[in-house]
N, CA and C atoms as an extended XYZ file, in Angstrom:
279
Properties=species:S:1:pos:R:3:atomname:S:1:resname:S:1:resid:I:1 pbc="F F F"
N       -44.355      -16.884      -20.503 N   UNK     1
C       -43.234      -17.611      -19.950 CA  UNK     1
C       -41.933      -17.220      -20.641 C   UNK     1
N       -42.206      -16.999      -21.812 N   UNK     2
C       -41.065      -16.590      -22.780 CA  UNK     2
C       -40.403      -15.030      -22.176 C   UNK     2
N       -41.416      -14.362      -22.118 N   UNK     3
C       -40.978      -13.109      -21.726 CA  UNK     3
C       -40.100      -12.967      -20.315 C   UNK     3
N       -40.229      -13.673      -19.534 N   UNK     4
C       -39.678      -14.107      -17.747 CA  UNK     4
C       -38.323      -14.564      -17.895 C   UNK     4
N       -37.750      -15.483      -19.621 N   UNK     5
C       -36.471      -15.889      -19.356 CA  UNK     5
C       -36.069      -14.938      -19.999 C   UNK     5
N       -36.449      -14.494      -21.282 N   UNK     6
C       -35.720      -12.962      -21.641 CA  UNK     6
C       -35.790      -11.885      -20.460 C   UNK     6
N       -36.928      -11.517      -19.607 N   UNK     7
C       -36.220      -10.632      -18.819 CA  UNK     7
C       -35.030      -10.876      -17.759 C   UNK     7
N       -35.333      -12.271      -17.325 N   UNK     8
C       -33.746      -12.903      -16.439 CA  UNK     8
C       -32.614      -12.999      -16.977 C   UNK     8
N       -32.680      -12.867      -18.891 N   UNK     9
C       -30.932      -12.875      -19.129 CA  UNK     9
C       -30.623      -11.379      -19.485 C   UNK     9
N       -31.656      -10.424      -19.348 N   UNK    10
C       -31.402       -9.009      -19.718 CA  UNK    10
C       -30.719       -8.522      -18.510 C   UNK    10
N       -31.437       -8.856      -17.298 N   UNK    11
C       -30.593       -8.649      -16.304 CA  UNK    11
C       -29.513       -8.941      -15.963 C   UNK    11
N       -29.411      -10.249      -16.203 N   UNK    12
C       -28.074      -11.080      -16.070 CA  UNK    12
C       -27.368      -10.039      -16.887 C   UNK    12
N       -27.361      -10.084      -18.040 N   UNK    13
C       -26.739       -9.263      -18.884 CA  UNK    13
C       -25.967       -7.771      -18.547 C   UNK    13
N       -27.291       -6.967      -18.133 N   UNK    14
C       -27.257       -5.778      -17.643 CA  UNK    14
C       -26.203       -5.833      -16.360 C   UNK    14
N       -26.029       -6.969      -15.269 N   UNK    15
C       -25.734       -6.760      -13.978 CA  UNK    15
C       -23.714       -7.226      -14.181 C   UNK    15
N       -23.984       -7.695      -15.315 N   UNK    16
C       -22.642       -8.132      -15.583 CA  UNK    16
C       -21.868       -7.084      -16.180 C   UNK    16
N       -22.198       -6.470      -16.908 N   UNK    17
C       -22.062       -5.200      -17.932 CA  UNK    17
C       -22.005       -3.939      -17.247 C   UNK    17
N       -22.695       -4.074      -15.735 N   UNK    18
C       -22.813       -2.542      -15.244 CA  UNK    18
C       -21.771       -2.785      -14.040 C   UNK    18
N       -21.770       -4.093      -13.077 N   UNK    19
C       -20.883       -4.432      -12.073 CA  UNK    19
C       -19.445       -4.184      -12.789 C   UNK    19
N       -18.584       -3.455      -11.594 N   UNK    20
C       -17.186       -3.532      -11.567 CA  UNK    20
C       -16.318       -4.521      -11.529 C   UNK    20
N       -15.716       -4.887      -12.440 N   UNK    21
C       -15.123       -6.261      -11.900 CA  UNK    21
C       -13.758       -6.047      -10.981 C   UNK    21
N       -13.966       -6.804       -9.816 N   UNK    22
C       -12.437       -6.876       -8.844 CA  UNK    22
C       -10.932       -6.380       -9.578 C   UNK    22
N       -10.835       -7.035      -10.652 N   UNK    23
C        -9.893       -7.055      -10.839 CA  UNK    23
C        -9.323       -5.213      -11.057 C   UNK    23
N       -10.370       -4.916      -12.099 N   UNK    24
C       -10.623       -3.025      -11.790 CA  UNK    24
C       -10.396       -2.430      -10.630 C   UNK    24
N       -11.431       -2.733      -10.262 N   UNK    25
C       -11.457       -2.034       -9.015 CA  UNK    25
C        -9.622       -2.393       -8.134 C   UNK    25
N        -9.301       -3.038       -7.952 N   UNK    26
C        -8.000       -3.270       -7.442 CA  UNK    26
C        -6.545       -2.509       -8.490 C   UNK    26
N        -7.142       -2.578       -9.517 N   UNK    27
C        -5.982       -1.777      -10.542 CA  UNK    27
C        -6.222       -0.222      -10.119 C   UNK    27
N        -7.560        0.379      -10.063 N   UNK    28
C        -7.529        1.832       -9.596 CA  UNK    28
C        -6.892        1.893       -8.135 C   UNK    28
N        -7.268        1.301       -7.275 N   UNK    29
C        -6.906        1.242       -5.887 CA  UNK    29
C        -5.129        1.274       -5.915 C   UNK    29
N        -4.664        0.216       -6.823 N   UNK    30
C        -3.332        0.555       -6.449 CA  UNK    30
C        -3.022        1.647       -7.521 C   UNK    30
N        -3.440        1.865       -8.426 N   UNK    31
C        -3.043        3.353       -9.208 CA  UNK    31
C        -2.837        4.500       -8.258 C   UNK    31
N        -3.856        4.497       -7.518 N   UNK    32
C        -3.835        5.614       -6.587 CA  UNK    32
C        -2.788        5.415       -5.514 C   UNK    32
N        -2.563        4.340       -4.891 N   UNK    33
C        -1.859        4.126       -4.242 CA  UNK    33
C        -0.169        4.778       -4.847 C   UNK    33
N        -0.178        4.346       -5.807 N   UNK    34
C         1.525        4.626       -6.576 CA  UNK    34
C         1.421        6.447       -6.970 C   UNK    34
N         0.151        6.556       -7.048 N   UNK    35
C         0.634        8.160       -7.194 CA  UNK    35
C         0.662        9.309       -6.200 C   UNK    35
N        -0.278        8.551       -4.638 N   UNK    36
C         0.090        8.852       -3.530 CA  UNK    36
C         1.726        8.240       -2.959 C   UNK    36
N         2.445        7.767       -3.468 N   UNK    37
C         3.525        7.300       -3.057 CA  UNK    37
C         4.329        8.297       -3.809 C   UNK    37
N         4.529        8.509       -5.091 N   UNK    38
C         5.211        8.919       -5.873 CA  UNK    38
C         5.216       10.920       -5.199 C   UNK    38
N         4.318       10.873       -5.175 N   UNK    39
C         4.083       12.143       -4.263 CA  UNK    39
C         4.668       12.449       -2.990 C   UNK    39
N         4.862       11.362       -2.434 N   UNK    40
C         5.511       11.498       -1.098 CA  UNK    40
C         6.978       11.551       -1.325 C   UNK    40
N         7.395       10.846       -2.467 N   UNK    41
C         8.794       10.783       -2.394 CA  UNK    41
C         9.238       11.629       -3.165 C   UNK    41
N         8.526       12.624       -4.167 N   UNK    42
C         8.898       13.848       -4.735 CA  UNK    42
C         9.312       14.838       -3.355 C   UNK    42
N         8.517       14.745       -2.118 N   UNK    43
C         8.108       16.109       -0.911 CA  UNK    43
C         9.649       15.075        0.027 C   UNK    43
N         9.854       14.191       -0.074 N   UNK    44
C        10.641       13.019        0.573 CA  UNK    44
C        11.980       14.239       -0.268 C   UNK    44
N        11.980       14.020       -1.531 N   UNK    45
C        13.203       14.463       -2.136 CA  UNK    45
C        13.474       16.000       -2.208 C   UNK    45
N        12.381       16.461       -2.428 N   UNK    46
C        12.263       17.824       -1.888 CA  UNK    46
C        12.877       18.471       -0.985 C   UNK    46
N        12.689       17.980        0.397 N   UNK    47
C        13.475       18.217        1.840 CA  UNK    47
C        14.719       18.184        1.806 C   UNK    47
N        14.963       16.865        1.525 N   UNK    48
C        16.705       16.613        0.981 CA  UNK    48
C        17.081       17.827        0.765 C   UNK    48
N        16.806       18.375       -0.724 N   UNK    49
C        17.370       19.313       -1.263 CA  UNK    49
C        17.523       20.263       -0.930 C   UNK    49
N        16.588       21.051       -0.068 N   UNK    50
C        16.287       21.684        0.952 CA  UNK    50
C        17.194       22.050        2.296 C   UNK    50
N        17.548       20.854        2.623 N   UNK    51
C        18.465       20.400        4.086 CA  UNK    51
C        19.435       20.904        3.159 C   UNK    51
N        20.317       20.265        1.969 N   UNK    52
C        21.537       20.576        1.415 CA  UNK    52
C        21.408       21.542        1.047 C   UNK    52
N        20.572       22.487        0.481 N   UNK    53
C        20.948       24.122        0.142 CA  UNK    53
C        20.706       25.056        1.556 C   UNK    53
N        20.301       24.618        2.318 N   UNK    54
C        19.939       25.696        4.105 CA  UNK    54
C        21.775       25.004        4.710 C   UNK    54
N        22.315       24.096        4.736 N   UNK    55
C        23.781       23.833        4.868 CA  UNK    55
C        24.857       24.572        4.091 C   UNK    55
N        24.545       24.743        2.755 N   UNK    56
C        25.165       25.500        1.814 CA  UNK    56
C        25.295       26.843        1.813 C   UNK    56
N        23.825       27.509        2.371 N   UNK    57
C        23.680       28.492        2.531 CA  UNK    57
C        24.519       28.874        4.074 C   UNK    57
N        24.531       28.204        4.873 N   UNK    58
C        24.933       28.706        6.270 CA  UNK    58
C        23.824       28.629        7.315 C   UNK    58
N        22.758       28.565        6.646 N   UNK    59
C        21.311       28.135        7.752 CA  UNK    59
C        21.338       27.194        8.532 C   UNK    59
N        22.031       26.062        8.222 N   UNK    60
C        22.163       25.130        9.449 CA  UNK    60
C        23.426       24.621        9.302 C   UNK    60
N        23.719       23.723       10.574 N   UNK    61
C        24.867       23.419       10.495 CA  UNK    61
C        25.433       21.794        9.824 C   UNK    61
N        26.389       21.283        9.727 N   UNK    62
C        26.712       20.090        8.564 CA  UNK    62
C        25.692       19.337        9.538 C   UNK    62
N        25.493       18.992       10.897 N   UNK    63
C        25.194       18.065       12.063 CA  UNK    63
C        23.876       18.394       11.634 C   UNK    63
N        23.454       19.407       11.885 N   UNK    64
C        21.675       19.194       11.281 CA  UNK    64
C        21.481       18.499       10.037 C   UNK    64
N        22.136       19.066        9.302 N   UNK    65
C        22.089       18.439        8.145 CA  UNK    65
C        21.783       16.829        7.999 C   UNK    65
N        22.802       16.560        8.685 N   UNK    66
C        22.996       14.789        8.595 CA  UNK    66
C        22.513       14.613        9.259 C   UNK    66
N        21.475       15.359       10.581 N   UNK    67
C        20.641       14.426       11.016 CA  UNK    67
C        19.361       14.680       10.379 C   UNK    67
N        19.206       15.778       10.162 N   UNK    68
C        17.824       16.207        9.077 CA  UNK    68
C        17.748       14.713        8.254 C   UNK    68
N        18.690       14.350        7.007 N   UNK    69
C        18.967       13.632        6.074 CA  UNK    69
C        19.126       11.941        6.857 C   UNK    69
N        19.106       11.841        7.968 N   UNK    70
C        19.108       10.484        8.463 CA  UNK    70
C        17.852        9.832        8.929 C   UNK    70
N        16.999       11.071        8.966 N   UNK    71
C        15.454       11.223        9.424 CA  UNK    71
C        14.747       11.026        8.546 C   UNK    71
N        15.068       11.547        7.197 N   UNK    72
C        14.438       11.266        6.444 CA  UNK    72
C        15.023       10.148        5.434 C   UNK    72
N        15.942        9.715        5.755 N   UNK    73
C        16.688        8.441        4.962 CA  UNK    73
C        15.434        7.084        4.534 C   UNK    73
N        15.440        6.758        5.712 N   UNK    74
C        14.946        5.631        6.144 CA  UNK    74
C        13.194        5.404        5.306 C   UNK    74
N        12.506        6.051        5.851 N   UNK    75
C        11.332        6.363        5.068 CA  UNK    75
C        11.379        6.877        3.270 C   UNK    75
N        12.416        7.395        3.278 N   UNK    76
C        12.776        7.889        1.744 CA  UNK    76
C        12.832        6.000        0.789 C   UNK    76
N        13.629        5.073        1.665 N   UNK    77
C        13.750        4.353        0.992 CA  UNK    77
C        12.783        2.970        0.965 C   UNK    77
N        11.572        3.566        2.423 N   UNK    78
C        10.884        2.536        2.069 CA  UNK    78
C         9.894        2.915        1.027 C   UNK    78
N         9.336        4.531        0.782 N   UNK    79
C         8.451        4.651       -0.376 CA  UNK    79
C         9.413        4.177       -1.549 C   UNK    79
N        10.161        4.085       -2.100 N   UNK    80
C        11.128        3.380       -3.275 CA  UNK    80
C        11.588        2.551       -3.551 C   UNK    80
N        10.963        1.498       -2.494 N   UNK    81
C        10.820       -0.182       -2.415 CA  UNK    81
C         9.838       -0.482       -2.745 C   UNK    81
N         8.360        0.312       -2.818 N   UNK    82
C         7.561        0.348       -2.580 CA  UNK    82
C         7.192        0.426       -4.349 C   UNK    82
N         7.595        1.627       -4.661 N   UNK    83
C         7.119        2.063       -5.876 CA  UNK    83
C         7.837        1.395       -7.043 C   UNK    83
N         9.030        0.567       -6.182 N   UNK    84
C         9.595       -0.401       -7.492 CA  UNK    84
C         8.974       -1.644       -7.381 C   UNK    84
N         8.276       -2.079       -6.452 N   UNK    85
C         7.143       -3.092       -6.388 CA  UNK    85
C         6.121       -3.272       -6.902 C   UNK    85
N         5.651       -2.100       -7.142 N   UNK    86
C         4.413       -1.537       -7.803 CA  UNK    86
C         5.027       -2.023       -9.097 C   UNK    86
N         6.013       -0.802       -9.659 N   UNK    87
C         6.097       -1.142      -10.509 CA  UNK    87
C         6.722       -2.402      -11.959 C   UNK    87
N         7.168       -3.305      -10.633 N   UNK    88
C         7.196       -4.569      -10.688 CA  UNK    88
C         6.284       -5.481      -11.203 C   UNK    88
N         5.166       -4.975      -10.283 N   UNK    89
C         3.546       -5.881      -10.633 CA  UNK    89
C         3.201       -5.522      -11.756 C   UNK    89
N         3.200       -3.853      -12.403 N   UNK    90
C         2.992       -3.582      -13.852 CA  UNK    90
C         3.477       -4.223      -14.578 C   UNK    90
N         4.615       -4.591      -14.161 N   UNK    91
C         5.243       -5.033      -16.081 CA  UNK    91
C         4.917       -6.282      -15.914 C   UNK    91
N         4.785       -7.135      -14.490 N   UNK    92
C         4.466       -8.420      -14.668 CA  UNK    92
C         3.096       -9.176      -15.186 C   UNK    92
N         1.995       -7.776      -15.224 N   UNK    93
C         0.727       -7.776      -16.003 CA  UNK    93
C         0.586       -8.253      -17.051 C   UNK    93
C-alpha cells in the first residue's frame, strides 16, 4: 500500500516537473511573435530607404515615391504600436 502512494506522488511530481507551464509557453509564443514583428519592420524600413535612394537616384519619380512611402506608411506604424506594446508588457513583468 505504501508503495501505490509513493508511486502517485512520483508521478505527481514527475508530471509537474516535466509539464510546461502556460505561463512559458505564452512568453515563447509572444517572443516569437516580437521577433517576427521586429523583422517585418526592419524589411518595412528597408523599402523606405530604398524608395528614397531609387528617387535620389532618378529611378522613380518624387510621386512614386510618396506613394510608394504612403503604402507603406500605414502598416509601418502599426508593426511599431505593436512592438512598443510588447514591449510594454516586458517591463511591466
Amino acid at each position: 500500500m505504501e508503495w501505490v502512494v509513493l508511486v502517485l506522488v512520483a508521478l505527481g511530481a514527475g508530471a509537474f516537473v516535466a509539464l510546461p507551464r502556460r505561463s512559458d509557453a505564452r512568453a515563447d509564443t509572444a517572443a516569437g511573435d516580437v521577433i517576427e514583428l521586429a523583422a517585418e519592420r526592419d524589411g518595412l524600413l528597408l523599402a523606405l530607404r530604398e524608395l528614397d535612394e531609387d528617387a535620389a537616384a532618378g529611378r522613380i519619380t518624387a510621386g512614386d515615391r510618396l506613394e510608394g512611402r504612403r503604402a507603406l506608411g500605414p502598416r509601418l506604424r502599426e508593426v511599431t504600436e505593436a512592438l512598443r506594446q510588447a514591449d510594454a508588457l516586458e517591463v511591466s513583468r
